[in-house]
N, C-alpha and C positions, 0 to 999 in steps of 0.2 A: 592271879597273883602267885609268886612265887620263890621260896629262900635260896639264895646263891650264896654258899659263905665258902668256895674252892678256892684258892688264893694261888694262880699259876699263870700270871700275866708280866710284861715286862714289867720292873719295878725301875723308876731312879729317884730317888730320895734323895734330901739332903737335909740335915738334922742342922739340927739348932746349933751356928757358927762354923761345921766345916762341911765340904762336902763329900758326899760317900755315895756310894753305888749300889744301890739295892742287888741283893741277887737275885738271876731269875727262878720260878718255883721248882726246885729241884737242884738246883747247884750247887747251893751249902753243902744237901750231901753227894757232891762230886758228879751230878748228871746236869749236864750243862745243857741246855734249848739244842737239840739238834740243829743242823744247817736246814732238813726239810720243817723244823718249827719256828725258825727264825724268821723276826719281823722283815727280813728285806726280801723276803718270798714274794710278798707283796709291796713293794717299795716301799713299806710304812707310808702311805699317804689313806689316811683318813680321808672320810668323806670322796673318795673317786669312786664317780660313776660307772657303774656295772651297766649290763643289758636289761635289769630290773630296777630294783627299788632303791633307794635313797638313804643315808640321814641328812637330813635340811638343815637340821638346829640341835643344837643343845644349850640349854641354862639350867645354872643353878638355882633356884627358887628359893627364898628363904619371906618369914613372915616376919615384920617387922611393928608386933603390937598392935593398935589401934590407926597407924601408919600404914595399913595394909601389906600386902606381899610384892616384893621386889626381887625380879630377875638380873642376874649378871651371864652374858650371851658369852657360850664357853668356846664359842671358833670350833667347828668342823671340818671345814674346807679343805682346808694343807697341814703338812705335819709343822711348816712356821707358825700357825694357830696355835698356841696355850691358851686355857681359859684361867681365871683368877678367882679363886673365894677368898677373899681379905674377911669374913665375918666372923666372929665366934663358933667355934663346933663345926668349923670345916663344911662341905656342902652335907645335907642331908637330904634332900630331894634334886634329882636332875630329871628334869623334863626334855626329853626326846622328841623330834617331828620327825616322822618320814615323809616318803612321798606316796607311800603307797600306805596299804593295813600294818599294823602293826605288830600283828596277830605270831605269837611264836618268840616274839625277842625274846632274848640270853644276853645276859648283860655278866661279866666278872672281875673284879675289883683287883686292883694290886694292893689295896690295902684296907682298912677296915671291912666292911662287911658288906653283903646287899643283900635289906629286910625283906624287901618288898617289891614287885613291879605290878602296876595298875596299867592295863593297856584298854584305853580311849580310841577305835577307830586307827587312825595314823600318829599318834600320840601314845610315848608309854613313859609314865611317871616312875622313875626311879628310888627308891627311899633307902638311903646309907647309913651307915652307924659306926660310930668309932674310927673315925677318920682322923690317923693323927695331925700334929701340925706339921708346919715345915719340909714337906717333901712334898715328889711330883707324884699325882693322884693318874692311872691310866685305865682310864673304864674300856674293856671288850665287848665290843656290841657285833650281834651275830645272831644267827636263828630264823630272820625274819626272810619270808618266802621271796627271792629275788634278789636278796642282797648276799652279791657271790662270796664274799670274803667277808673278813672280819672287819670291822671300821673301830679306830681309835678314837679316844677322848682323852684328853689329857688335862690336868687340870693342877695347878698351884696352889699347893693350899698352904696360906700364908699370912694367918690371922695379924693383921694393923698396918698391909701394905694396902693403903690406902691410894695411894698415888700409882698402883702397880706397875712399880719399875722392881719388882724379885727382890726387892732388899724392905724391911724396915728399918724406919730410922728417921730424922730430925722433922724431914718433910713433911710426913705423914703427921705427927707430932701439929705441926703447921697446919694442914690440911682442917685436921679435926679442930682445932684450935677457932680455925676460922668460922667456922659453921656453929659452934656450942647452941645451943637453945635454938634456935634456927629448927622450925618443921621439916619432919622426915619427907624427902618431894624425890621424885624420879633423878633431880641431878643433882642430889646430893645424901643419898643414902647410903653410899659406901661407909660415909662420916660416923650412921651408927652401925660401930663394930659389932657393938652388943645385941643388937638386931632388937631392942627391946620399944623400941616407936619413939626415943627420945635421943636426941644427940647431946651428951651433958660430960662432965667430969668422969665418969667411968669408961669412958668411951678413949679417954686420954689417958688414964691407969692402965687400959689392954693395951695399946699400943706403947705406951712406955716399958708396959713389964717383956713385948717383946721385939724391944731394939734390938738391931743387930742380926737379926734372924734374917735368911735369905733360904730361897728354895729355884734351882734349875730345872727344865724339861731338855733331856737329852734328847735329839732323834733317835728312835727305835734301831737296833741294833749297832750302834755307836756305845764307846767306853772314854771315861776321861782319863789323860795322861797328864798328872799330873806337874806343876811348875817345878822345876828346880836346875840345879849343874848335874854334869855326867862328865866322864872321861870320854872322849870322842876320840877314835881311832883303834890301832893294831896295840893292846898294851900290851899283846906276848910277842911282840917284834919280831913277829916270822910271815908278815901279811906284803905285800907293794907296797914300791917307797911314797906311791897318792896315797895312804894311809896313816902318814905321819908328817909332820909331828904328832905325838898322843896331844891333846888340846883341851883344856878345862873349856865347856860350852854350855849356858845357860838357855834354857826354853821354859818360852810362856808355857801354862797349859793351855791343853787342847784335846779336841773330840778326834778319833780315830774310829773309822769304821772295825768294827772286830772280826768280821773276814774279807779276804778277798772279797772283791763285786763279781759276784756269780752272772754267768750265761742269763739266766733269770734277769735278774736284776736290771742288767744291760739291755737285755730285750723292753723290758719296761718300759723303761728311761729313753731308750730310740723310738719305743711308738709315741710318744706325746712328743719328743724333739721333733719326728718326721713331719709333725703334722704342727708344727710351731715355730717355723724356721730354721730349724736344725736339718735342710735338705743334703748333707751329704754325710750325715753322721752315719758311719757304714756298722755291718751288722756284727762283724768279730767271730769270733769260734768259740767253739766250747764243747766238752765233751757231754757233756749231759746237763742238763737246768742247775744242779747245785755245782758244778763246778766252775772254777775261774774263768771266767770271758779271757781268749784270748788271740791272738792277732789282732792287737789292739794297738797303735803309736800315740807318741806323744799328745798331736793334735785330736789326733781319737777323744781319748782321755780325758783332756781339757774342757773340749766342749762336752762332753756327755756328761760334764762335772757342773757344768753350765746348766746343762736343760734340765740333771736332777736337780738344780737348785728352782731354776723357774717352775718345773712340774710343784714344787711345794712353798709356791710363794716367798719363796725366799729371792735376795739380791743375791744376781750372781757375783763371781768373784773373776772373772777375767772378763777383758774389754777390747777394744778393736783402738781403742783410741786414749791418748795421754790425759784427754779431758774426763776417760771414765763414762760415757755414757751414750757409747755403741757396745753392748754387748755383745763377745765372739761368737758367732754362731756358725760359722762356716768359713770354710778355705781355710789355708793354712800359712801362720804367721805368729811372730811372738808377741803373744799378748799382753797390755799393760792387765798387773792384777790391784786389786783393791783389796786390800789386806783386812780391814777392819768390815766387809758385808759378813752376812752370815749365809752366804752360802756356801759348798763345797768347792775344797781344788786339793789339790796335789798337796804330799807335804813336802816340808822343805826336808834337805838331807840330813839336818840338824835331826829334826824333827824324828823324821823316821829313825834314826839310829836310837832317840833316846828311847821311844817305844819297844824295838824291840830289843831293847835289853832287859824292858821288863822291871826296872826300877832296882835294879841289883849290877855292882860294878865288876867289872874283871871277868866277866865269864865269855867264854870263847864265842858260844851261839846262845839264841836266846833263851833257850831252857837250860845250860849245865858246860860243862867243858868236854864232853863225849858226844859221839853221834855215832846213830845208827837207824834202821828204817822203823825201830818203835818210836822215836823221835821227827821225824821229816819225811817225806818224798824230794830224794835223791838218788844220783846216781855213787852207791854204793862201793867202797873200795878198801876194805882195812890193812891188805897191803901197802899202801901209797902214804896212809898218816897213822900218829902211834893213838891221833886222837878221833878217827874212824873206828870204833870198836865192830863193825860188822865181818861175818865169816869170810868176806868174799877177797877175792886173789885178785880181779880184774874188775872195772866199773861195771856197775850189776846196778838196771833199777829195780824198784821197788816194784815184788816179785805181784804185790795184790794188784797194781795198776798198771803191768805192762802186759795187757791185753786191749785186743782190738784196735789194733795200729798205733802210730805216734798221733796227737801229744798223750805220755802217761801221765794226764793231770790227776787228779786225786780230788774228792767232794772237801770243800772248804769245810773247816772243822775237826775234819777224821783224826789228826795228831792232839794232843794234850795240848793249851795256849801258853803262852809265856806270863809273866808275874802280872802284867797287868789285864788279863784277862784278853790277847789278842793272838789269835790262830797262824799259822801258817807263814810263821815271821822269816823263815830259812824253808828255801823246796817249792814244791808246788809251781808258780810262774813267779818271775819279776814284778818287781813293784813301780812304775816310773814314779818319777821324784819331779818337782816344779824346777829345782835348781839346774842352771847351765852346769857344764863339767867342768871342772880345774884341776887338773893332776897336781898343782904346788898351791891349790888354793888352803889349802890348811895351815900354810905358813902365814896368810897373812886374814885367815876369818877373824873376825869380831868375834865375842865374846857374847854377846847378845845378842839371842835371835839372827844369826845366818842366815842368807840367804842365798848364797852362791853367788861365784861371780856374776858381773855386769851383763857379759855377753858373751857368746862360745857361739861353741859350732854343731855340738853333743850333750845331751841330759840325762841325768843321772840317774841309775836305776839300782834298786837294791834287794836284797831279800834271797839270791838264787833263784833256781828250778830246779825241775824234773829231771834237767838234762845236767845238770851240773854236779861237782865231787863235794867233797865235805872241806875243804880249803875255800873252797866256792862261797859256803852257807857261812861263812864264820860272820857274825855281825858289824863288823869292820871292815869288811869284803865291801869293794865299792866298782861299781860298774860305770856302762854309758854307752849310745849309739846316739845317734845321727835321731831326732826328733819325728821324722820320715818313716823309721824304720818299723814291718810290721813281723814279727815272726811267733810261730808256736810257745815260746817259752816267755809271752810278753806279756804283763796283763795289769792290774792294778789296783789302788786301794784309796780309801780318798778320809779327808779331813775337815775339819769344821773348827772356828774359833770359837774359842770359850765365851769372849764380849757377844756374841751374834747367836748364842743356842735360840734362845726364848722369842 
């Protein structure tokens, strides 16, 4: 046995009525997860098999009186797995299986405490404390001889969601309702909230006292961008005339990955496609494992958005077919998407522009109205704009990463992030976008939710590069090539819907 009470794991929270973002340990004061500590090092897929040992299982265990002890099985498998404690006092014991001994596990909490680990042969009993309500619980499991990486637990904790669908409310209310007096039995003990061996009136007091309560599981290095309007386009009117009109545009929210998808990341994602029908998903470039994959195209992208969705059980979001259910897995064509799965794709151009602004209106690029190389990986020019503040006379890249040939990409992170906590929104490589291109489509987009024109010939890409001036980076700067197209400066970032996290 032994106390862990270090508190330095991904957090996402979301507190009673709105949701919020846990930071990671060390952020607050201003040290954000390195790119070499970040969850997509290892594609956040919990529970993938290494060349040794396992985790098999996890459940919450809680004892419910004279009713005995009752397990709720918290999904290991895929990072689409959350598990749910709907009981009073949040999980307090979680029982682990592996496949092998158990001898050694490290287990670290994103939030209340870990008293205790009792380790049984391949079984190690976890014992927590002060586990608030209402937020996503993410247990680090590690240590144990064989198991390469770190494996995720995630877990909702979300005392009176009874019916767990992430929210409480009427249903649950209902749920309990129906069971009252009714002996505590295997399929129906969620009913006593109270964990006390009796399903009665008090049982309907916890869950009324927290209607309204809801708790999300973000995938691991992902941030939400919140719902709202933004000013869409050039509002210092010195951008292309595909920049304007300026356009009041309203976006759902939505999950965005926080950096580029790294070399890493990509390599990941293609060995489980290669070996899953993803047989022509090619390999792409990259300067080193944390920087941006690139020589990547449109249908690249797509599908690789495809297979991370399948590697973690999730429904993909693009199809070969209007009916939706041939998944694209190869060759190249425009795919019908499914907007409402919860797996990854592209974001729309709407989309991406509201992100990187960062949640603050009027500013040139997504950190400030200045640039210079403490800001981005660019090609350098204070000459050329009055709003390029760098020394240089002639396009100069960024002096730390033009070494060892082209492309000068730069390790996802290195720059400061924009307001909503995302990296590398201007510089670095391109972002491809799901949207067809429209040079006058802003004259006639909707107001809700864009999605680019019908059909085109070219798709949209945004964010700059390496290789680009600071006119280039400006957040309204709007690009495109041929969906075919693979080059050095290409590369991309992906999205997830809000309705589809959990």
């Amino acid at each position: 046995m032994r106390r862990i009470t270090q508190l330095h794991w991904v957090v996402v929270g979301l507190l009673i009525g709105t949701f919020s973002v846990c930071p990671v340990w060390g952020e607050a004061a201003g040290k954000p997860l390195s790119p070499q500590e970040a969850p997509q090092a290892v594609a956040g897929q919990p529970g993938v098999e290494n060349s040794g040992v396992v985790l098999l299982s996890a459940v919450s265990r809680k004892s419910h009186g004279t009713a005995g002890e009752f397990d709720l099985d918290l999904g290991v498998g895929t990072n689409a797995n959350v598990g749910l404690e709907c009981r009073a006092g949040g999980p307090t014991q979680v029982v682990l299986t592996f496949s092998g001994p158990a001898d050694g596990v490290d287990v670290q909490t994103s939030a209340g405490s870990v008293d205790a680990i009792l380790v049984e042969g391949s079984q190690a009993t976890v014992e927590l404390g002060d586990v608030p309500n209402g937020i996503c619980l993410v247990l680090g499991v590690s240590g144990v001889a064989g198991l390469e990486s770190e494996t995720w637990v995630r877990i909702r904790v979300l005392v009176g969601d009874v019916n767990g669908d992430g929210a409480v409310n009427i249903f649950d209310l209902v749920q309990v309702r129906n069971q009252l007096n009714q002996p505590v039995t295997a399929s129906n003990f969620r009913a006593d909230v109270n964990a006390d061996g009796s399903i009665n009136i008090f049982d309907l007091v916890t869950v009324r006292n927290n209607l309204n309560t809801a708790a999300v599981c973000l995938p691991p290095g992902m941030v939400l961008i919140p719902a709202g309007e933004f000013q869409m386009g050039d509002t210092f009117n010195e951008g292309s005339s595909n920049e304007q009109p300026v356009h009041a545009v309203w976006v759902d929210a939505f999950y965005m990955d926080r950096y580029e998808v790294t070399k890493e990341l990509w390599n990941t994602e293609r060995s489980w496609g290669l070996s899953s029908g993803y047989t022509d998903l090619i390999a792409g470039g990259g300067k080193g494992a944390n920087h941006p994959v690139h020589s990547v195209n449109w249908f690249d992208c797509v599908k690789w958005a495809n297979a991370r969705s399948e590697a973690e059980g999730r429904t993909p979001c693009y199809y070969a077919d209007a009916g939706l259910t041939t998944v694209y897995r190869t060759g190249e064509l425009a795919p019908y998407v499914k907007w409402d799965a919860n797996g990854y794709r592209l974001p729309t151009e709407a989309e991406w522009e509201k992100a990187a602004r960062g949640g603050v209106s009027g500013q040139r690029f997504p950190h400030g109205n200045t640039i210079n190389h403490d800001h981005a990986n660019y090609r350098a020019n204070g000459s050329a704009y009055t709003y390029d503040t760098s020394p240089y006379t002639t396009g100069t890249y960024h002096p730390t990463f033009a070494v060892g040939g082209m492309p000068y990409t730069s390790p996802v992170g290195y720059f400061a992030p924009n307001g909503y906590g995302l990296y590398d929104m201007a510089g670095n490589v391109w972002e491809w976008c799901n949207d067809w291109y429209g040079g006058t489509y802003y004259s006639s987009s909707p107001y809700n939710n864009p999605r680019g024109p019908a059909t085109g010939s070219s798709r949209v890409l945004r964010g700059s590069s390496w290789y680009a001036g600071a006119y280039i980076c400006r957040a309204a700067n709007r690009n495109n090539y041929s969906p075919g197209t693979r080059f050095t400066t290409l590369g991309v970032r992906v999205v997830c819907s809000v309705g589809g996290v959990d």
